[in-house]
DRENDO-1510 file (C-alpha; in Angstrom, 1 decimal, always signed):
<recs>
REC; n; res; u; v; w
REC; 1; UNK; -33.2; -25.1; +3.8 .
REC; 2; UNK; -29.7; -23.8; +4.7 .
REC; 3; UNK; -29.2; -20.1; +5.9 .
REC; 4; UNK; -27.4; -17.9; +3.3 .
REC; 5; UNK; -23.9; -16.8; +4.9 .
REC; 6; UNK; -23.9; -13.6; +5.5 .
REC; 7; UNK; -22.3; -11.0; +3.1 .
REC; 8; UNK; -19.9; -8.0; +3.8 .
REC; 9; UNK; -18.5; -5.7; +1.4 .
REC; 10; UNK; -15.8; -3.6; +2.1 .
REC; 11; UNK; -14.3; -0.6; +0.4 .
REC; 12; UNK; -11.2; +1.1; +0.2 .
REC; 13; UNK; -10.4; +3.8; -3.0 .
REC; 14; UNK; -7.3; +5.5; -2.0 .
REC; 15; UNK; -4.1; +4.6; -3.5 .
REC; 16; UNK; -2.6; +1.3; -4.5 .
REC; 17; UNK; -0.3; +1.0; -1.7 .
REC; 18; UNK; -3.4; +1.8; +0.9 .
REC; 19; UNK; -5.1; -0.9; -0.4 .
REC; 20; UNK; -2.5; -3.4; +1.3 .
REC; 21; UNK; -3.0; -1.8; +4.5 .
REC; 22; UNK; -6.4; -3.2; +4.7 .
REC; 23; UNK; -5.5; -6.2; +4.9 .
REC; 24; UNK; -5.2; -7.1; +8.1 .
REC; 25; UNK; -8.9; -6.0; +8.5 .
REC; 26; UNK; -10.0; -7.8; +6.3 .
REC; 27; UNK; -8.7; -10.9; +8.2 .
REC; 28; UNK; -9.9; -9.4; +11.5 .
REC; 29; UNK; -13.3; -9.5; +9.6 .
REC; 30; UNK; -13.3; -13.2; +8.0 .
REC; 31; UNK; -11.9; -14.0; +11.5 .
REC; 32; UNK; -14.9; -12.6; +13.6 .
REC; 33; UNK; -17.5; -13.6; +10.8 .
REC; 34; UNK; -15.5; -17.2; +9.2 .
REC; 35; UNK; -19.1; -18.2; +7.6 .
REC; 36; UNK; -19.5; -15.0; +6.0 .
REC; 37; UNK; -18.6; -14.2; +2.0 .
REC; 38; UNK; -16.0; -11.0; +2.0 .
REC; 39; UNK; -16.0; -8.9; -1.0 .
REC; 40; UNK; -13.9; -6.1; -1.5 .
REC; 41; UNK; -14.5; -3.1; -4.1 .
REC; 42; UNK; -11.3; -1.4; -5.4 .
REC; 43; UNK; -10.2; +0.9; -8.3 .
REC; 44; UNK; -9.5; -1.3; -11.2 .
REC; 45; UNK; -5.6; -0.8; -10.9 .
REC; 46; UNK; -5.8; -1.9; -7.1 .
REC; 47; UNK; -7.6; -4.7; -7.8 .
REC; 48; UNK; -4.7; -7.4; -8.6 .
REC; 49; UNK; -3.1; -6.9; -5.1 .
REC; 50; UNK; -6.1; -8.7; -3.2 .
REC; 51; UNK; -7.5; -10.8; -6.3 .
REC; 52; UNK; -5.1; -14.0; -5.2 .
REC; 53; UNK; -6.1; -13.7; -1.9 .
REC; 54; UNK; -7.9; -17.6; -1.6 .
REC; 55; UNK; -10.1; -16.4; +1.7 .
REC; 56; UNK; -11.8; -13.2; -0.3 .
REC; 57; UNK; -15.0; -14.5; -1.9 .
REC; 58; UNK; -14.9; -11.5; -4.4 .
REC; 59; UNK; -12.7; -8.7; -6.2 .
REC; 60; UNK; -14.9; -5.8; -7.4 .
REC; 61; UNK; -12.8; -4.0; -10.0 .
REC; 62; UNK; -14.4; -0.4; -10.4 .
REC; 63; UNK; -12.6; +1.5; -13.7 .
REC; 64; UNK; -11.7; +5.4; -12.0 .
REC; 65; UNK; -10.8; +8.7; -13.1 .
REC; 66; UNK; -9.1; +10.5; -10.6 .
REC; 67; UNK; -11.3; +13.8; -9.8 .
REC; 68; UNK; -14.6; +12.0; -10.8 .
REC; 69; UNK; -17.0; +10.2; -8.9 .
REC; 70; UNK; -20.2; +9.8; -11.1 .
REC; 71; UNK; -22.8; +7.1; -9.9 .
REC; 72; UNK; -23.9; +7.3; -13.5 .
REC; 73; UNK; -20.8; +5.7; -15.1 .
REC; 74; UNK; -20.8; +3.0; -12.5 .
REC; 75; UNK; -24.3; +2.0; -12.3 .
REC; 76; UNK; -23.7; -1.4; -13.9 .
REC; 77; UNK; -21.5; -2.7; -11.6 .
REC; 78; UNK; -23.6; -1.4; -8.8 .
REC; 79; UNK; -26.6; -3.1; -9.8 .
REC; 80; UNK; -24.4; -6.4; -9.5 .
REC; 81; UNK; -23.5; -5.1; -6.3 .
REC; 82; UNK; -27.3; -4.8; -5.1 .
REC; 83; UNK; -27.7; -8.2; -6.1 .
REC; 84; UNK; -25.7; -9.4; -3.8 .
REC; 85; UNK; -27.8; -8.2; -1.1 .
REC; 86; UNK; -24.7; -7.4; +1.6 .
REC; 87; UNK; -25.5; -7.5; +5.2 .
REC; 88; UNK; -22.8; -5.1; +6.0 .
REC; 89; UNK; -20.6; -2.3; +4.3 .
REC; 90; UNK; -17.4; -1.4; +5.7 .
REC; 91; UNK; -15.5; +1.8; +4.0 .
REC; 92; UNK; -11.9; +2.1; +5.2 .
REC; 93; UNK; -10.6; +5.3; +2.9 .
REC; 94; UNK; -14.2; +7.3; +3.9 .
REC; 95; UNK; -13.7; +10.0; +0.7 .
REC; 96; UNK; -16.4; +10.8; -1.4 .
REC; 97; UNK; -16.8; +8.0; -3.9 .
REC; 98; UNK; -16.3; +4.9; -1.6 .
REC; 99; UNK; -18.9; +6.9; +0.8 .
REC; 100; UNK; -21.4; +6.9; -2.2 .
REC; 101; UNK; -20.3; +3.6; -3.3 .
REC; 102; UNK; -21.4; +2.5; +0.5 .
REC; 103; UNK; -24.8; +3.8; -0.1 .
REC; 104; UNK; -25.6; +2.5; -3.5 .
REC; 105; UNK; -24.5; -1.0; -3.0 .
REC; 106; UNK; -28.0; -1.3; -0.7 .
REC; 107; UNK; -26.0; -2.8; +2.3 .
REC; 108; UNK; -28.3; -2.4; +5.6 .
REC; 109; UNK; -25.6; -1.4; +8.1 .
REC; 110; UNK; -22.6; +1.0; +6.5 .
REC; 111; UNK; -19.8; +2.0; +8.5 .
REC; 112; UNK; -17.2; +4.5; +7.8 .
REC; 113; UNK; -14.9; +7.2; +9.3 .
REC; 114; UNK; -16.3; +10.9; +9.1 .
REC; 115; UNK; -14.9; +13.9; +9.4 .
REC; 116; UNK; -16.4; +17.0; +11.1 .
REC; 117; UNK; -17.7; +18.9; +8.6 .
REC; 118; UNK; -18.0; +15.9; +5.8 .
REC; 119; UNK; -22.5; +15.6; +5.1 .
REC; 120; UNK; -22.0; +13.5; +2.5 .
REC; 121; UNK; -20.3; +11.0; +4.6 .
REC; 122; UNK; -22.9; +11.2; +7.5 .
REC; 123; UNK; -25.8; +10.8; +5.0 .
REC; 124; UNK; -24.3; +7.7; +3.0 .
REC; 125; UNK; -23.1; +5.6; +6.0 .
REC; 126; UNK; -25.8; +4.0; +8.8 .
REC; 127; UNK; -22.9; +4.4; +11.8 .
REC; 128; UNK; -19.8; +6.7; +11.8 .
REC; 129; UNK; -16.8; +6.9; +13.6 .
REC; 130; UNK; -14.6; +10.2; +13.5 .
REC; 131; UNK; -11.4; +10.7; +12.2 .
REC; 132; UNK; -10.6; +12.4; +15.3 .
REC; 133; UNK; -10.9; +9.2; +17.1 .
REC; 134; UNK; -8.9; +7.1; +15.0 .
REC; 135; UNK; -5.4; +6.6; +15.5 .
REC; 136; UNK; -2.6; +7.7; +12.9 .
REC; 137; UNK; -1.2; +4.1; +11.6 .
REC; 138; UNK; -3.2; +3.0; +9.0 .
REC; 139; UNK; -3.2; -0.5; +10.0 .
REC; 140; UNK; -4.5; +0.6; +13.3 .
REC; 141; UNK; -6.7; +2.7; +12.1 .
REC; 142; UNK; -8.8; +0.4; +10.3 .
REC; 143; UNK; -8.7; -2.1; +12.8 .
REC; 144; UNK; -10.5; +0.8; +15.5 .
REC; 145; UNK; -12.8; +1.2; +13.1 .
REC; 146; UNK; -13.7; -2.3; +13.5 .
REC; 147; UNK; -14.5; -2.1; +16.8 .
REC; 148; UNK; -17.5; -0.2; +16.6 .
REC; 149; UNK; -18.5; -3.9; +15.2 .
REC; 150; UNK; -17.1; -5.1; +18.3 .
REC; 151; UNK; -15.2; -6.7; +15.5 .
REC; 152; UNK; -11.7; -7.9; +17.6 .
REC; 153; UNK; -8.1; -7.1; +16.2 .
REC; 154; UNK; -6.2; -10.0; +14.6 .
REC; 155; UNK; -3.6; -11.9; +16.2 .
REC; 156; UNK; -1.2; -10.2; +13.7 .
REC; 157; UNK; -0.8; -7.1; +11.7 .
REC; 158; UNK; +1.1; -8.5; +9.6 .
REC; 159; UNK; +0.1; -7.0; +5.5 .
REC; 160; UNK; -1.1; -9.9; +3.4 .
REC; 161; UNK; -1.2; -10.3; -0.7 .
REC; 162; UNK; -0.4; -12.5; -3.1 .
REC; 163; UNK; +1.4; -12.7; -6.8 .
REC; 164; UNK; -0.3; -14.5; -9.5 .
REC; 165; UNK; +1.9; -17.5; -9.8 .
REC; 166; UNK; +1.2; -17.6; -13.9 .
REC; 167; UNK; +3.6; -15.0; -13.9 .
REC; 168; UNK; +6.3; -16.3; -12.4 .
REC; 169; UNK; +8.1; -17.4; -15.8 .
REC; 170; UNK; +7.9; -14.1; -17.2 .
REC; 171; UNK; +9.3; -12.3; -14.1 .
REC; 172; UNK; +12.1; -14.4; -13.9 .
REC; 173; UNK; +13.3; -13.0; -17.5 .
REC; 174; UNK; +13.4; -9.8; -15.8 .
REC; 175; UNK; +14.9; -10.3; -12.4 .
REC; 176; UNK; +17.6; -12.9; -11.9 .
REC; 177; UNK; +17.6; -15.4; -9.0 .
REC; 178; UNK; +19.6; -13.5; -5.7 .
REC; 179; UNK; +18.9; -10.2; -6.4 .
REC; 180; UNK; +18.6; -7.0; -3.8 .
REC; 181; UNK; +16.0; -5.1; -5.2 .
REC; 182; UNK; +16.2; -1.4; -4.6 .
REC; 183; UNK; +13.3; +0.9; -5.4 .
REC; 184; UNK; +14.0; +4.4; -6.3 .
REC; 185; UNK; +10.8; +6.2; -6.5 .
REC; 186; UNK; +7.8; +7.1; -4.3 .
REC; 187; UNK; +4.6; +8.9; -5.8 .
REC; 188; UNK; +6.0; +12.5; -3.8 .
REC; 189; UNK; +10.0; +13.8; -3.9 .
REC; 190; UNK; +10.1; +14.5; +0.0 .
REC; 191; UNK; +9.7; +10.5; +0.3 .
REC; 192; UNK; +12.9; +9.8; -1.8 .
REC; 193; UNK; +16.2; +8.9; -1.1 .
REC; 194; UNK; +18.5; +10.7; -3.1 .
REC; 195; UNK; +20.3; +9.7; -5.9 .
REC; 196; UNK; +23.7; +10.0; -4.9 .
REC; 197; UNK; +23.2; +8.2; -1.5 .
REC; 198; UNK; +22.0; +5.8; -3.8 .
REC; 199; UNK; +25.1; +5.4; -5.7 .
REC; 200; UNK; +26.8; +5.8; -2.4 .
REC; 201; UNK; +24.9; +2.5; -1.5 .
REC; 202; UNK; +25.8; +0.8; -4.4 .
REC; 203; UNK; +29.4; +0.6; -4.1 .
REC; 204; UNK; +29.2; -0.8; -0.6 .
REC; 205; UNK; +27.0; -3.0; -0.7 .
REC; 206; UNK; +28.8; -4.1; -4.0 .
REC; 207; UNK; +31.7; -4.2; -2.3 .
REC; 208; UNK; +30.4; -6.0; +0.4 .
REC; 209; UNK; +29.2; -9.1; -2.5 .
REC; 210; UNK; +25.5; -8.2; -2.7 .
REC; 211; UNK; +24.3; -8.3; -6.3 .
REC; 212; UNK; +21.6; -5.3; -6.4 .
REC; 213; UNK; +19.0; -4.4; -8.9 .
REC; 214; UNK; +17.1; -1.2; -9.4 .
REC; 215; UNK; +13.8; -0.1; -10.0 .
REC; 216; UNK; +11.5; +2.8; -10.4 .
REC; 217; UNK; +7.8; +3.8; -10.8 .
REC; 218; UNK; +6.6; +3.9; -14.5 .
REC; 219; UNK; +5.9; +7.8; -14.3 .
REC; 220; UNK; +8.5; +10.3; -16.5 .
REC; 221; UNK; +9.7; +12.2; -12.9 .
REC; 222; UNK; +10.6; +8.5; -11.6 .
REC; 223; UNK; +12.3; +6.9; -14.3 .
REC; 224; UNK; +14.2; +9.8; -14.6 .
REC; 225; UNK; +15.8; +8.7; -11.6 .
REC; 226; UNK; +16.7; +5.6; -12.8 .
REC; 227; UNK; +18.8; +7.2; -16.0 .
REC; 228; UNK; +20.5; +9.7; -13.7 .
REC; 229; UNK; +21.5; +6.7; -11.6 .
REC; 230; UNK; +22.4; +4.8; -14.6 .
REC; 231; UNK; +24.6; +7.8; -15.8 .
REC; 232; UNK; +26.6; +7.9; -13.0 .
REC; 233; UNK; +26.8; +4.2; -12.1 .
REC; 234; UNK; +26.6; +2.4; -15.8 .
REC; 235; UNK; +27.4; -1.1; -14.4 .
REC; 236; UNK; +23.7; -0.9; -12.3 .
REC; 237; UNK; +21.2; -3.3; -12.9 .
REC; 238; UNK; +18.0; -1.6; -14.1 .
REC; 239; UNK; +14.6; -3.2; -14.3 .
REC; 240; UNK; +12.7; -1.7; -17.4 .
REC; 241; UNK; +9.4; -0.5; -16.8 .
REC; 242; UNK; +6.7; -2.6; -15.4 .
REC; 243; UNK; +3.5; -1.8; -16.5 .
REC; 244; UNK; +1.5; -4.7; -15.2 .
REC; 245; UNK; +0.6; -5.0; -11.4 .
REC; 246; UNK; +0.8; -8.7; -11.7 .
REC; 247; UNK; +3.6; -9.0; -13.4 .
REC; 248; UNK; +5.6; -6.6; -10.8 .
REC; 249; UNK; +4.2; -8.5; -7.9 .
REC; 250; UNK; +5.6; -11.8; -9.3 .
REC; 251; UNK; +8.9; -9.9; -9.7 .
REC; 252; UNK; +8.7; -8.3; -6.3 .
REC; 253; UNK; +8.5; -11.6; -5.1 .
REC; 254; UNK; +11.6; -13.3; -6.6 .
REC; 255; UNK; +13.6; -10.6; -5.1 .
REC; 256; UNK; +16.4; -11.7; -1.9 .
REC; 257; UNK; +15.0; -8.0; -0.1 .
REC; 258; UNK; +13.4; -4.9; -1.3 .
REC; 259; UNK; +15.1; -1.4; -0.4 .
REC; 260; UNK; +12.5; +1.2; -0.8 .
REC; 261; UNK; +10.7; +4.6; +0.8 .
REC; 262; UNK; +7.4; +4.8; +2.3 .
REC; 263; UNK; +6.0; +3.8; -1.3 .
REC; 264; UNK; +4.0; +1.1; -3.2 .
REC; 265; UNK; +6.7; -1.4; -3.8 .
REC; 266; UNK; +8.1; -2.0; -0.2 .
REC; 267; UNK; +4.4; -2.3; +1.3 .
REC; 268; UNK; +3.5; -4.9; -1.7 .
REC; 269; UNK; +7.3; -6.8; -0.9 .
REC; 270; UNK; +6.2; -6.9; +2.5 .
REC; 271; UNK; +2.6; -8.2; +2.2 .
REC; 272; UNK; +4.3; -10.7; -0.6 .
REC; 273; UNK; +6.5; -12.2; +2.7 .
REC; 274; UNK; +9.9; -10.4; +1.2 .
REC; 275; UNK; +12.3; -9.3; +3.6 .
REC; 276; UNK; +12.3; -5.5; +3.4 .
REC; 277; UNK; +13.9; -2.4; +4.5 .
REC; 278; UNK; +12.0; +0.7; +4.8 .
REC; 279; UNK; +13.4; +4.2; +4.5 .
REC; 280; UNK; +11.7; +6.6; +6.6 .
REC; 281; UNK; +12.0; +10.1; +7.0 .
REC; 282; UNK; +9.0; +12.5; +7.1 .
REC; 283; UNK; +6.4; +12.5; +9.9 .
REC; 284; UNK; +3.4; +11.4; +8.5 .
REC; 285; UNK; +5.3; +8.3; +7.0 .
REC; 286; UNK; +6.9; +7.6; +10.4 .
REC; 287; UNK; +3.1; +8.0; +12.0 .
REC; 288; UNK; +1.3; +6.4; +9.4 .
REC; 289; UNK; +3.1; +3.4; +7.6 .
REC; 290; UNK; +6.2; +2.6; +9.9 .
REC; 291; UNK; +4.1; +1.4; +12.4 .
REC; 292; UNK; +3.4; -2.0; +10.6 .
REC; 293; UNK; +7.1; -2.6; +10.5 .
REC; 294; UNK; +9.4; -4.1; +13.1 .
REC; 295; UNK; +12.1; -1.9; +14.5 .
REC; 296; UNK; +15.0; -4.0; +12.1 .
REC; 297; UNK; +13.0; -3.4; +8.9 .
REC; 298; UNK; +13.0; +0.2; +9.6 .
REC; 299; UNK; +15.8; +3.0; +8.9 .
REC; 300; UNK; +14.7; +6.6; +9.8 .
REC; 301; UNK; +16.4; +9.9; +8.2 .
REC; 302; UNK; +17.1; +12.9; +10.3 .
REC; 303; UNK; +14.6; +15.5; +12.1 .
REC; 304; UNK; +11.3; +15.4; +9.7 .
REC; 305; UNK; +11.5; +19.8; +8.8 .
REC; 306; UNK; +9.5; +19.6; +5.7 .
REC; 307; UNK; +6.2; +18.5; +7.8 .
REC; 308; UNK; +7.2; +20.8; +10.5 .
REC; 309; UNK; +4.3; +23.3; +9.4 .
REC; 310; UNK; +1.8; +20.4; +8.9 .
REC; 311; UNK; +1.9; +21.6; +5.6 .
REC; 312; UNK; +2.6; +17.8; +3.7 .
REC; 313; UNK; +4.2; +19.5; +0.8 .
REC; 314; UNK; +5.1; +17.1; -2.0 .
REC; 315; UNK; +8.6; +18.4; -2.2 .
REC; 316; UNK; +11.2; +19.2; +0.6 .
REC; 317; UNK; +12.8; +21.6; +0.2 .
REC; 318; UNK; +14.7; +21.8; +3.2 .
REC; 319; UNK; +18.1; +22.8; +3.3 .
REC; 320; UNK; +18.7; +19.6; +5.3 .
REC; 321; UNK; +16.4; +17.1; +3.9 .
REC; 322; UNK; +15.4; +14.7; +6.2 .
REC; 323; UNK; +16.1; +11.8; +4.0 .
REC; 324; UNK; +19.3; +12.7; +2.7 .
REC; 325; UNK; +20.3; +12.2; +6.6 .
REC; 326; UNK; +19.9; +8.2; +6.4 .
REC; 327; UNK; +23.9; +7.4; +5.5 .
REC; 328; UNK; +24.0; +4.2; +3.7 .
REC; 329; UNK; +26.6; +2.4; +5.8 .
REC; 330; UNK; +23.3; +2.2; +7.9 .
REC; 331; UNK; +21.4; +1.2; +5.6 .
REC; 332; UNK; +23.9; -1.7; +4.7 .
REC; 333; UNK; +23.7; -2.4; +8.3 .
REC; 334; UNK; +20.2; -3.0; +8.0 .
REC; 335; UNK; +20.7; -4.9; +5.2 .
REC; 336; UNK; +23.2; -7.6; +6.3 .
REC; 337; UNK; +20.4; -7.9; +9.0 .
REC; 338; UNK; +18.0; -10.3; +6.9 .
REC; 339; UNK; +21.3; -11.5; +4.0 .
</recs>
């Protein structure tokens, strides 16, 4: 009678652009363990960045409400995930509900990152690594937490997803062949580019022959930014809202390069194999996310004073914002590095 392969489930419920991150873990996993069936649990809304992935056995899609974390609403999906009978739980985001997640999907050994003075996390998972331990990249991160697994690092970092190529028709109505996609939004202010370096950017690189489109989250503060643009600049390109994941991925992936903060968009172009150029500015961003990126995809803004009380506000409100120090002759220099 042949042996079961083994079964891992790993977690991750932070936000959608974390969930790219994992990726290279994941293949450091299927890597270390090739026989072994690798599911992945995700928020619902995550769940279409990994679902395309051919070396995943399984996508579990958990519907969320940020701020609540009830077992009782989930219970279906976590007697399927009993089932399953998993060897091994691995939680990467280590909050509250993939910690009880861990637990209640009966996996014998769980691992997750701890924090000092987190219980909950110390009673749900069967080994622990802290936080404090861990280094600051995300990609890194996850892979150190691997090694208490004596799991080995990959032989590339690279981030890994894939569009659903059912969509491709449909994005190509919305995004023409050739096109420099630029991303105005991130999910916090102090992570944005200005407007009006924006429009700054937009006549160079216009002048220069690029054909640029433009983009923003589907949120009112975000497409706000997108009409002021518009205002001043009425010739731009616009991309209407996107609602569906998939259907942005396929877009993301016709583009020529993606211009974009440390946000969603430029981590999904980059997992998608897009050429991209990352605007970086605050600390944590720089610590956290950059890291992933070659020195050429990156373009860092000025002296980071809005985490300079390790305070992470959502907003800078810095008299000298360290964004609004990226000019965009540099950033067209960055771009004529990849067109």
């Amino acid at each position: 009678m042949s042996v079961r392969p083994e079964k891992i489930l790993a977690l991750q419920f932070k936000y959608l652009g974390d969930a790219v991150f994992i990726t290279p873990a994941l293949r450091a996993l299927k890597a270390h363990w090739p026989d072994a069936e690798l599911h992945v649990l995700v928020a619902a809304e995550v769940a279409p960045l990994l679902e395309n992935l051919p070396w995943l056995k399984k996508i579990w899609a958990l519907p969320r409400t940020r701020g609540r974390a009830r077992v009782g609403d989930s219970w279906p999906l976590i007697r399927a995930l009993r089932r399953e009978h998993f060897a091994r739980a691995v939680d990467f985001g280590g909050n509250d509900r993939g910690a009880i997640l861990s637990c209640c999907s009966g996996a014998k050994i769980r691992l997750g990152p701890v924090e000092k003075k987190k219980l909950l996390q110390k009673f749900c998972y069967t080994q622990t690594v802290s936080t404090a331990e861990l280094p600051p990249s995300w990609v890194q991160r996850h892979l150190q937490l691997l090694a208490a697994w004596q799991v080995p690092p990959p032989k590339s970092t690279r981030l890994e997803i894939a569009a659903d190529p059912a969509q491709a028709a449909e994005a190509a109505k919305l995004l023409p062949d050739g096109m420099i996609l630029c991303h105005l939004g991130t999910s916090q202010p102090r992570k944005e580019w200005p407007v009006a370096r924006w429009q700054e950017f937009f006549r160079l690189a216009k002048a220069a022959g690029n054909a640029l489109a433009f983009s923003a989250g589907n949120n009112e503060r975000e497409r706000n930014l997108l009409t002021e643009l518009k205002k001043i600049e009425p010739e731009i390109f616009a991309l209407p809202p996107v609602g569906d994941l998939k259907l942005f991925l396929a877009v993301l992936q016709r583009a020529r390069l993606v211009i974009a903060g440390d946000t969603g968009p430029l981590h999904f172009a980059a997992g998608l194999g897009v050429p991209v150029v990352g605007l970086f500015g605050t600390a944590d961003s720089l610590l956290r996310s950059a890291p992933v990126y070659a020195a050429g995809q990156i373009v860092r803004g000025g002296e980071c004073f809005c985490d300079a009380k390790g305070l992470h506000a959502a907003n800078c409100e810095d008299a000298r914002p360290c964004l609004a120090a990226i000019p965009p002759e540099q950033v067209l220099a960055a771009l004529k590095n990849f067109i």
